[in-house]
N, C-alpha and C positions, 0 to 999 in steps of 0.2 A: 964763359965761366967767371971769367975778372966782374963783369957785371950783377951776376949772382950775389958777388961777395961785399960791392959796393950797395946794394940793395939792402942784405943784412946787417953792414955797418951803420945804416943811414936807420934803420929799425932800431937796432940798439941804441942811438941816439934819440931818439922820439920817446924810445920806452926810460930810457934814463933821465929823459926833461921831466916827464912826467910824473917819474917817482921823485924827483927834488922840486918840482911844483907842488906837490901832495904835502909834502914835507914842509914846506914854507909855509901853505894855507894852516897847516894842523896848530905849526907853532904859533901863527899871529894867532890864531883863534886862542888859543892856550891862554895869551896874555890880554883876551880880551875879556873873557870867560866872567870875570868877579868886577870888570866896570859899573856894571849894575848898581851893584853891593855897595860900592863906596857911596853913592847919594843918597842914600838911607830911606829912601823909597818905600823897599820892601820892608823895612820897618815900619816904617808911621801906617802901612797900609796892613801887613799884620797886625799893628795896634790897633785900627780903626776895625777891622774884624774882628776882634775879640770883645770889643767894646760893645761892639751890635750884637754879638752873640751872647752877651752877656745880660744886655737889654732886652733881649724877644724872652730867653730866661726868665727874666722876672718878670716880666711884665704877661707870662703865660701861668706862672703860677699860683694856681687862687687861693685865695688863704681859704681854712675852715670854715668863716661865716659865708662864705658865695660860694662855697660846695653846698652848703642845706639849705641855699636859698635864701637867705635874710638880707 
């Protein structure tokens, strides 16, 4: 019986690492989350997307004389 009970302690141990392993991973992640953000990356690289988008824009729209042809 004593064995039983040393089996289940040794389980609630394992299960209890693992829930403050979870816990640890979650929060480094937390404070990793917006690293990205600070190099301004994803800025210049939204700006250079827009810039192209901007560019097939006009450059696809034809004016009145090259719709009739002239």
């Amino acid at each position: 019986m004593n064995e039983v009970i040393k089996e289940d302690n040794s389980l609630w141990y394992i299960v209890g690492g693992c829930i403050v392993a979870i816990i640890a991973v979650v929060i480094f992640l937390r404070g990793e989350k917006s690293e990205h953000l600070k190099s301004g990356a994803v800025a210049q690289l939204q700006a250079e997307t827009f810039s192209n988008l901007e560019k097939r824009k006009t450059s696809n729209s034809a004016t009145e004389d090259q719709k009739a042809g002239k």
